[in-house]
C-alpha positions, 0 to 999 in steps of 0.5 A, spaced: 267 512 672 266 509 679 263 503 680 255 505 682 256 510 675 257 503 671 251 500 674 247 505 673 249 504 666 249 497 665 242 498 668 240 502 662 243 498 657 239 491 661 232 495 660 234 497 653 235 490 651 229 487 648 225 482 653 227 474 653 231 470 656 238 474 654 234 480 658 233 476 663 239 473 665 243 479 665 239 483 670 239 477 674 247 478 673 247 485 674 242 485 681 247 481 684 252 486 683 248 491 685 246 487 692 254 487 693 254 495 692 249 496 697 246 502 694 238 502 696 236 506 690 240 502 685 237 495 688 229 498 688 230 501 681 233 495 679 228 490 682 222 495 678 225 494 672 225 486 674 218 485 675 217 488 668 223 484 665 220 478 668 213 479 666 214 480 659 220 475 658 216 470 660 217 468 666 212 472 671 213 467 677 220 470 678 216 477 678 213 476 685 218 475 688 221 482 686 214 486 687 213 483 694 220 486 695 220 493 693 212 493 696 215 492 703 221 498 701 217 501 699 213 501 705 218 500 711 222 505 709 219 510 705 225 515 701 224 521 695 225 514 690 220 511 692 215 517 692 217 517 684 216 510 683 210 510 688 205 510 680 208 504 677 208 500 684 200 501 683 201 499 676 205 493 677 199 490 682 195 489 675 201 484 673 201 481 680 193 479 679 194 477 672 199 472 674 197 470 681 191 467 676 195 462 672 199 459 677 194 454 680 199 452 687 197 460 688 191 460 693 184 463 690 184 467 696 191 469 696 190 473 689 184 477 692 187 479 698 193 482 693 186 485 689 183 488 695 191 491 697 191 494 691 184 497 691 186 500 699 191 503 696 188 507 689 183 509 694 188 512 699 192 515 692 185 518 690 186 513 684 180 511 679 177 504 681 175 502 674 183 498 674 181 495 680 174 493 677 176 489 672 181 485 674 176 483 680 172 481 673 178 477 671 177 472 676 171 472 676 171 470 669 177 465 671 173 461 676 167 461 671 161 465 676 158 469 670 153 472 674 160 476 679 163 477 672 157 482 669 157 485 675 164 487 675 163 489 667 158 493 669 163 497 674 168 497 670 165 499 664 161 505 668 167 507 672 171 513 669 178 511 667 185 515 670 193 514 668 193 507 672 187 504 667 190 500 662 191 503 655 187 504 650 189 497 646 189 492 652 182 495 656 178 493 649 182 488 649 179 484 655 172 487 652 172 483 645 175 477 648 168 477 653 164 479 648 167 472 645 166 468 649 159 470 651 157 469 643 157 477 642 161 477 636 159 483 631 160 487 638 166 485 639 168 487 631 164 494 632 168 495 639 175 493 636 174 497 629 176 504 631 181 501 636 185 498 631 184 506 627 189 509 631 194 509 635 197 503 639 204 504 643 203 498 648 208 492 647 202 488 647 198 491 643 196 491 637 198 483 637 193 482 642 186 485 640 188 482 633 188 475 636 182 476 640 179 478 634 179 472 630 173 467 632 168 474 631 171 476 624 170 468 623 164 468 625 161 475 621 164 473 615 170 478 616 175 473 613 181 476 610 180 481 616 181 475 620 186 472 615 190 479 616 190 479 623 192 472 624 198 474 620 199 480 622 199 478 630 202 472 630 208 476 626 209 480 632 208 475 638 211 468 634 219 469 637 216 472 646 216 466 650 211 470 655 206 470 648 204 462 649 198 463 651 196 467 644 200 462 640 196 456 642 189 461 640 192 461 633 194 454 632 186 453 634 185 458 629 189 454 623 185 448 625 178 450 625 179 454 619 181 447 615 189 449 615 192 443 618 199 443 615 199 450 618 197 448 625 202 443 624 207 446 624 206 452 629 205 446 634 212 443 631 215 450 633 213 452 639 212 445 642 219 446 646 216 452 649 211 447 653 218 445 657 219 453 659 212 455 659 210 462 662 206 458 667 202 453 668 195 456 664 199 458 658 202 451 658 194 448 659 192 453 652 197 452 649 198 443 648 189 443 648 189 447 642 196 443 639 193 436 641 186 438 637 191 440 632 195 434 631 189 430 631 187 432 624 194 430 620 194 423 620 197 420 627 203 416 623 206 422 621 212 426 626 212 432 629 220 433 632 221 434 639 227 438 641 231 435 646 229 437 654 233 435 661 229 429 661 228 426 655 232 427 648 231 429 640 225 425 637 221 425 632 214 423 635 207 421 632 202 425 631 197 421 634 202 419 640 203 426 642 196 429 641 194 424 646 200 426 651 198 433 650 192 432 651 193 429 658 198 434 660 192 440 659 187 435 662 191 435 667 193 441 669 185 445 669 184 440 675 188 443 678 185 450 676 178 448 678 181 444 684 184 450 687 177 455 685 172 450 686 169 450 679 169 445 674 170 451 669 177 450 666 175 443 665 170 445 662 174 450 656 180 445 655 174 440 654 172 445 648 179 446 645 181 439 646 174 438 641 176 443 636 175 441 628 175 445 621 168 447 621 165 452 615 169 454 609 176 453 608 179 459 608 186 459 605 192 462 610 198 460 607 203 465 603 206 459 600 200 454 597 195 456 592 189 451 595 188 445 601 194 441 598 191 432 597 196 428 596 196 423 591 201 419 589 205 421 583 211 418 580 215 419 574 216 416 568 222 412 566 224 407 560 228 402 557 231 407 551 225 407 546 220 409 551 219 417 554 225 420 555 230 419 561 233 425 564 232 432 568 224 433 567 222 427 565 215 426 568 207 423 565 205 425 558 199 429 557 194 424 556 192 423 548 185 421 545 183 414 547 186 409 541 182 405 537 183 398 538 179 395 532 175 389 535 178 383 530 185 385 531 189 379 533 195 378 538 201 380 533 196 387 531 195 389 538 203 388 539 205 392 533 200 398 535 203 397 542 209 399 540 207 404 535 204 407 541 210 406 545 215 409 540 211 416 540 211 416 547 203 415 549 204 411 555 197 411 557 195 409 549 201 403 550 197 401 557 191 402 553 192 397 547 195 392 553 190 391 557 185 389 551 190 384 550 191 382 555 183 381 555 183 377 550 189 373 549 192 372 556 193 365 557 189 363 550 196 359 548 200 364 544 206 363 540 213 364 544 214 369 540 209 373 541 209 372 549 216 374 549 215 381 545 209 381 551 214 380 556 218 385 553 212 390 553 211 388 560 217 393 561 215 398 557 209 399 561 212 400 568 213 407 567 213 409 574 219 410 577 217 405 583 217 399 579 224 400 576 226 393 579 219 390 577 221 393 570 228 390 570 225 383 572 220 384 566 226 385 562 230 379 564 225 375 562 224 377 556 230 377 554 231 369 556 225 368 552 228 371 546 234 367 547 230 362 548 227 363 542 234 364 538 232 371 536 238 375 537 237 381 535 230 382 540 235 380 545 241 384 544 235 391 544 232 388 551 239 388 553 241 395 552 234 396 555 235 393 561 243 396 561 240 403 562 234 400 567 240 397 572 244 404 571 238 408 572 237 404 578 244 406 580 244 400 584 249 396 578 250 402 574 257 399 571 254 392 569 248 396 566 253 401 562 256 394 560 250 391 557 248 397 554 255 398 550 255 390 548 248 391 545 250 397 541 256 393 538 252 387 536 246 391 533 251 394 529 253 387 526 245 385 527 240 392 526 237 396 522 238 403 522 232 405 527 235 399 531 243 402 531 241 409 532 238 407 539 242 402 541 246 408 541 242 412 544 241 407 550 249 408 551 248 415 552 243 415 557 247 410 561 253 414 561 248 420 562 247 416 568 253 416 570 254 423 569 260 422 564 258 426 560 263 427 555 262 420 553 255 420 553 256 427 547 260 421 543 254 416 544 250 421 540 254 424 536 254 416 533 247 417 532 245 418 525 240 426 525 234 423 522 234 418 529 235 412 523 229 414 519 225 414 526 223 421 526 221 420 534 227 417 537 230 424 533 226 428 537 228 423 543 236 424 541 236 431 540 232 433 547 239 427 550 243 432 547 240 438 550 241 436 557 248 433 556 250 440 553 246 443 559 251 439 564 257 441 560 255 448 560 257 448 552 255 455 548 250 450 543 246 447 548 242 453 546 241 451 538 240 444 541 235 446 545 231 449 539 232 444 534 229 439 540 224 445 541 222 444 533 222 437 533 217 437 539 213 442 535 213 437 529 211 432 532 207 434 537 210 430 543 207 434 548 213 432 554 219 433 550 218 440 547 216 442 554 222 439 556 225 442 550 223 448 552 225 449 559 232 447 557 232 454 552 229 458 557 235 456 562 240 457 557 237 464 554 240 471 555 234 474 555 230 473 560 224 476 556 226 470 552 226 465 557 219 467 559 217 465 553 219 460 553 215 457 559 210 459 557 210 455 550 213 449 556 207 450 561 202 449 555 203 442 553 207 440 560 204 433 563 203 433 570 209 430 572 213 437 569 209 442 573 214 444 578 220 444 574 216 449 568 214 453 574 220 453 578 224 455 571 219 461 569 219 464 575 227 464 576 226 468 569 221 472 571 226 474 577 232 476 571 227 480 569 224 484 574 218 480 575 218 478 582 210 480 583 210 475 578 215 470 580 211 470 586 205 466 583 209 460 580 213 459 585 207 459 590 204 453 585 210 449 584 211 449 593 204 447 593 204 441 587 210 440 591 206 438 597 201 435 594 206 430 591 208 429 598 216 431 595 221 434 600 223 439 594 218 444 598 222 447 602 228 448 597 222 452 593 218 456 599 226 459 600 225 462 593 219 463 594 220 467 600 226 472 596 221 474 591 216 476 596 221 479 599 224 483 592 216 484 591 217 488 597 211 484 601 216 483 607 211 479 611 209 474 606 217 473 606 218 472 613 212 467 613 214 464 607 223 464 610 220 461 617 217 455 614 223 453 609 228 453 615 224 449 618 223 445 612 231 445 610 233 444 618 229 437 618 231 435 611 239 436 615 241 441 609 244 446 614 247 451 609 241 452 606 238 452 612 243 458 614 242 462 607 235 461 608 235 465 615 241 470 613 235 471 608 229 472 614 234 476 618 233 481 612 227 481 611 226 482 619 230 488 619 226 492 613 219 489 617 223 493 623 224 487 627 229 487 629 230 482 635 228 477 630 233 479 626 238 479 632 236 472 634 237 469 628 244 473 627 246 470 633 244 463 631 248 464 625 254 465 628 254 460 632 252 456 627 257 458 623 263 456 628 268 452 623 274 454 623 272 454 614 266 459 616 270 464 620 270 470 614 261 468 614 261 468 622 265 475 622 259 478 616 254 475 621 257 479 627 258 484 624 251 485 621 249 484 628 252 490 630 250 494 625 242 492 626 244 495 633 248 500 632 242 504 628 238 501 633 241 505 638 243 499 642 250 502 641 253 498 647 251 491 644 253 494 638 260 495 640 260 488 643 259 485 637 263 489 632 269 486 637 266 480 636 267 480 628 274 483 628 277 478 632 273 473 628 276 476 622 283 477 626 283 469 626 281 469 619 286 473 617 281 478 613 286 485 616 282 491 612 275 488 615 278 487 622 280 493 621 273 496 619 270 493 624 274 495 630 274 503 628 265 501 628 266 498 634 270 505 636 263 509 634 258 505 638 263 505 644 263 512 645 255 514 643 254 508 648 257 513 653 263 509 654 269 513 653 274 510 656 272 504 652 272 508 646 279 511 647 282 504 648 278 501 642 282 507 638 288 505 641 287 497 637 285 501 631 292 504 631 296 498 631 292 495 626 292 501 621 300 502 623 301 495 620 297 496 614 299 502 612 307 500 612 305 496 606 306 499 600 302 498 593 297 499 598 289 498 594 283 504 594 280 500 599 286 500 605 286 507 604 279 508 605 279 503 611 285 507 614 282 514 612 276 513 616 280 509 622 283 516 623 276 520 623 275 514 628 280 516 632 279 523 632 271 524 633 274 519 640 279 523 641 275 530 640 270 527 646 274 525 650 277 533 650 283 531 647 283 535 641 289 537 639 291 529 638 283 529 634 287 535 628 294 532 628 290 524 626 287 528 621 293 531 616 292 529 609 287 524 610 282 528 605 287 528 600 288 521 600 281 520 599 280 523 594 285 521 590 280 515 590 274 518 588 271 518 596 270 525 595 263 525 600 267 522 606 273 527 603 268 533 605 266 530 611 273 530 615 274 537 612 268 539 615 270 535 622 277 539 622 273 546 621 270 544 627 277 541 631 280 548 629 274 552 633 275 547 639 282 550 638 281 557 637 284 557 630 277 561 627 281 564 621 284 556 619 277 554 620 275 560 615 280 558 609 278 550 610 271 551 610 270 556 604 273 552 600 270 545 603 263 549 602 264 551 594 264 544 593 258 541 596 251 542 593 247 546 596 242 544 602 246 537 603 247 536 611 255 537 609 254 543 606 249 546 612 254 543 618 260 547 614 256 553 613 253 552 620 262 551 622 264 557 617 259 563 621 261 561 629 268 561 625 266 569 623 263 570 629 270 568 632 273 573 628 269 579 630 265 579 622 259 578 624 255 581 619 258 576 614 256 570 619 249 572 618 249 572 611 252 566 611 246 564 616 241 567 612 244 564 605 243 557 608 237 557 612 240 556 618 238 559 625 241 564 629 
């Protein structure tokens, strides 16, 4: 291939890649090459597609300067190339217009002597004006002069259109934008409709008419038209740089529609892109509808800011930011309007800095049910005769008010406090303290009844917030007692407060050895209640502790009947069921339907939900398990929510019911958010895979942006990386593919350890693959050379081995045959030492079978086909000797046609009568052998039997 020859290609490999900065800099890489060549035609062509490339990876400015280069060859020295480009030379004036309007250091009258060179030139081409009228209508619309701009419109609108007009997308996209702006808005949805209705092929499009409709749909009442297009084009135009501009009318949009959180984070995605803005207007509208956006989340919380050449990484208050944004936007329209001599742009960035919520709330978001309020919210803990402790512990339903009775004295409101303590209603136990504290607070008690309130104190801090001041309550109880020489109520506020130290973790062995030491004395000293939960208290510090074996021992110490207390039964056997559960034991399940029983009986609200979800992670069938939430979110607290929905959607996944799954997961991320919890992103990723098994692919991907975002903030890298690997999916059934390529690529280099080589080599080989089938073959080949040598230094032979032969493949449809014959030539020496190994498995002989097809189809292109046949001797046996019977069939067929390339028509005939026989009929193997089998009767001189062969499979002539 000579040298011009491998430019070209690699030119049509650039204009093949999608727009962005990688498009980018490998033109700019390939124009220098391309200058040291000294070929005119190839310098114009490239610089054409140069102004292309540059408009729509986001960096217009750089398009002015290949314009005005190819205008001047064009003119100095006009050659039959140019003749060819002449119509997209015109049409690249529309860009120039464009982009000389955003940029403010351009003179005013600089753009209008580019308008009035583009309409000399459409006119000396006999071309329509209805372009050139309107784009003289966009800088009158740019400056403010609203009575040049109806002027233009009406020319524009009343001039016939030609070829050079815009498409039938952009042109009525500038309309409902105009309309819009002017307050004509059902016409601006009535001109759109049947736009929409058809067919879109514009780059731009239909992203950009979606997105200027979203004020007219608001303000018609259009809104699930208006949420729909808002999800759908910011879908399309998130991952382009050169869409700023557009992502700052969405984030207005999120703002004014009361979705605050979801502005938020559009702002947090995209506000690196201000450091790189496509130019100084887009940067203005995007930071005036960000800074609107960060003033309605409250300014204390952060936005993180990526590091830039002149600042680092940071976490920036809201206030401060929006304060600095707006600055930025101010800043920048005064030297729009300085330029044009207008007050206009002031005047918009002024209007977009004043954006608010205003109307109804229209919900947007895939992942939260309703506008999240944040509460506090906290979840109980207790000393051991209080709410249990452990995994789904939360707030207890509220009960009916208790009955004090109004002559109940000190000792009485005690005893019904710790009956209501005992039987796990905190709100009754708060209740009943209260009136005492009303009535006999500082009114000279005994020390023993100041002591027990002291010791009730602890008990009524059930939030686990107040964990240290419950500690405290129970030191001083616990000298009060010992004050008072009652040795029992000391040693069961001592096992109290040793679980109280081991849930704070802070002192978790001595609370362990205070907890132990008050079971061996209340052995000596207690009732059967107190011995049954002594012992239960050293379970729940060793649960603390998660020593589980010892804490089963602990219970198993506990009488069944909890010591003639039905309710710390219940307490017991619910601890049972989650430290079988953290053993992972065959009886955690019969556990969890004796808590379940218990609960039941009882009617203790908490532990059965509790109880009960502990059934449904433990419940073969998924039907059950289903059930089983069910029963929990029936009696669930508040506190128990999330972990009832999360495990029901979980089991509606096991069995197939991801639609379903959809709706408790969306509840618990949204009670996760108004909890203020960071266990939201870790939900919203679940939440993003049942959509994606519910076959709602864009609900998935917008779902998956967030959780990475959300996992990516909270450090968890590997699951932020699952994550994407999952939006990589989702993005290639949507058939985006370039967001799925980016992602890819930030996996493989996050994945750069040499620990994580095998997952790098999967990530690189899937990135060919998405590649390959989209018909980006040389890139594909790139990567499947990538992936070998990752698998290579992972020691992973057979899938190096794969991908070398794919890489192989995507050489030689790249048109790249030398490439392909030396990429066969690593596919022989790696399938030469593979096969020298003996007691090789199915899966090595099916990589070194489809190796040698590799080697041949190469080998057959590159007019080599005596090699091609020779590689493929034996290799069908072989591989249906492992029941690869399709890839068996494959090879045969592909040997019937290397026969035919060799003049071997009677060899051909044999082996292709006998590979037909055992096809099915009508497949694509069967109609290439039968296609194969009569040009090989056709070779022998019996064409009616060819014919007949043609006419029994339906092929042509």
């Amino acid at each position: 291939m000579s040298s011009d020859e491998d430019l070209w290609r690699v030119l049509r490999e650039v204009s093949n890649m999608p727009y962005g900065a990688g498009q980018i800099a490998a033109l700019e890489q390939l124009l220098r090459r391309v200058d040291a060549a000294d070929d005119r035609e190839l310098a114009f062509v490239t610089r054409m597609q140069g102004t292309t490339v540059y408009i729509y990876g986001g960096e217009p400015a750089k398009s002015f300067v290949t314009f005005s280069w190819c205008l001047a060859e064009f003119d100095r020295d006009p050659q039959p190339y140019h003749a060819r480009a002449a119509r997209q030379l015109l049409w690249h004036f529309k860009y120039m217009v464009n982009g000389l309007l955003k940029f403010p250091e351009v003179p005013l009258d600089r753009t209008r002597a580019v308008l009035d060179d583009m309409e000399r030139r459409y006119r000396a081409g006999g071309h329509s004006l209805q372009t050139v009228h309107k784009h003289r209508f966009m800088v009158a619309d740019h400056v403010g002069d609203a009575e040049a701009a109806a002027h233009w419109y009406r020319l524009w609108q009343t001039t016939p259109r030609d070829d050079l007009s815009d498409c039938a997308g952009c042109d009525p996209t500038t309309q409902v934008r105009y309309f819009a702006d002017t307050g004509r808005h059902a016409e601006a949805v009535a001109l759109a409709e049947p736009v929409l209705a058809g067919r879109l092929n514009c780059p731009e499009q239909p992203q950009a008419i979606m997105t200027t409709l979203l004020v007219p749909y608001l303000r018609t009442g259009r809104h699930d038209e208006a949420r729909n297009a808002h999800r759908e084009a910011y879908r399309r135009m998130r991952g382009n740089l050169a869409d700023l501009w557009e992502i700052g009318d969405h984030v207005e949009f999120r703002t004014v529609t009361g979705n605050e959180a979801a502005a938020l984070e559009l702002v947090e995605r995209h506000l690196d892109w201000l450091d790189r803005a496509p130019s100084p207007a887009a940067a203005m509208h995007f930071a005036a509808a960000a800074s609107a956006a960060l003033r309605q989340v409250d300014g204390a919380l952060t936005v993180y800011r990526r590091a830039a050449a002149d600042r680092p990484a940071a976490d920036v208050p809201a206030a401060r930011l929006a304060d600095e944004l707006a600055e930025t936007a101010t800043a920048l329209a005064a030297r729009f309007d300085a330029r044009n001599g207008t007050t206009h742009q002031s005047e918009l960035v002024a209007h977009r800095l004043a954006a608010r919520p205003a109307g109804e709330h229209l919900p947007l978001s895939a992942s939260l049910r309703r506008r999240p309020v944040r509460p506090a919210v906290g979840t109980t803990v207790a000393g051991g005769d209080g709410p249990a402790v452990g995994p789904g512990s939360g707030v207890p339903p509220s009960p009916p008010p208790v009955e004090i009775p109004a002559d109940a004295g000190p000792e009485q409101l005690l005893d019904l406090a710790e009956q209501r303590w005992r039987r796990h209603d905190q709100d009754g136990l708060r209740t009943v303290l209260t009136a005492y504290d009303e009535r006999f607070a500082g009114a000279g008690v005994s020390p023993a009844t100041a002591a027990r309130r002291l010791e009730l104190r602890a008990a009524e801090l059930g939030d686990d917030t107040e964990v240290p001041v419950a500690i405290e309550a129970n030191r001083a109880a616990l000298t009060a007692y010992r004050d008072l020489g009652d040795e029992v109520r000391a040693q069961v506020v001592t096992g109290r407060l040793g679980v109280l130290l081991a849930v704070a973790g802070e002192d978790a062995g001595e609370g362990l050895t205070l907890a132990s030491t008050a079971a061996e004395a209340l052995d000596r000293l207690g009732d059967d209640r107190l011995r049954a939960a002594a012992h239960d208290r050293v379970a729940l510090a060793l649960m603390c502790a998660q020593r589980w074996t010892e804490a089963l021992a602990a219970l198993d110490r506990v009488p069944a009947d909890g010591g003639g207390d039905p309710y710390l039964a219940a307490r017991v056997a619910l601890h049972r069921v989650q430290v079988l559960d953290a053993l992972e034991s065959p009886e955690c399940r019969e556990a969890a339907e004796e808590a379940r029983r218990l609960g039941r009986e009882l009617g203790l609200g908490e532990l059965l939900a509790a109880a009960c979800l502990a059934s449904a992670r433990t419940a073969d069938d998924p039907t059950d398990a289903v059930t089983a939430c069910d029963e929990a979110l029936a009696v669930a607290p508040p506190g128990m929510l999330v972990p009832a929905r999360v495990t029901r959607a979980r089991a509606l996944m096991a069995a197939g019911r991801a639609g379903e799954a959809v709706d408790d997961l969306a509840e618990a991320v949204t009670l996760c958010v108004e909890r203020g919890t960071e266990g939201d992103a870790f939900l919203r990723w679940e939440l993003a895979n049942a959509y994606r098994v519910a076959g709602r692919l864009g609900e998935a991907a917008e779902v998956a942006e967030e959780a990475v975002l959300g996992l990516d903030r909270l450090g968890a890298q590997a699951e932020a990386d699952r994550c994407r690997h999952l939006l990589a999916d989702v993005y290639r059934g949507l058939g985006e593919i370039d967001p799925a390529l980016a992602l890819l690529a930030q996996l493989a280099e996050n994945l750069d350890g040499p620990d994580n080589l095998p997952h790098r080599a999967q990530v690189l080989e899937e990135a060919g693959s998405v590649l390959y089938d989209a018909d980006r073959d040389a890139q594909a080949a790139q990567r499947f050379a990538e992936a070998a040598q990752a698998y290579r230094l992972a020691g992973h032979r057979v899938d190096e081995l794969r991908a070398r032969r794919r890489e192989a493949y995507a050489r030689l449809w790249a048109g790249d045959g030398p490439a392909a014959v030396r990429a066969v030539e690593t596919v022989d020496a790696l399938a030469a030492a593979l096969a020298a190994e003996p007691d090789q498995e199915p899966v090595v002989t099916y990589e070194l079978a489809l190796a040698a097809e590799a080697g041949a189809r190469v080998l057959a292109d590159a007019d080599r086909p005596d090699e091609a046949l020779e590689r493929l001797a034996g290799v069908p046996d072989r591989l249906r000797s492992i029941e690869a019977f399709g890839e068996a069939a494959q090879i045969d067929v592909l040997t019937g046609d290397l026969l035919l390339r060799l003049d071997r028509p009677a060899e051909a005939e044999h082996l292709l009568r006998r590979v037909l026989g055992g096809l099915p009929t009508g497949s694509r193997p069967a109609q290439q052998a039968a296609w194969l089998l009569a040009r090989s009767l056709d070779g022998l001189g019996r064409s009616d039997e060819a014919s007949a062969v043609r006419a029994e499979h339906d092929l042509d002539e």
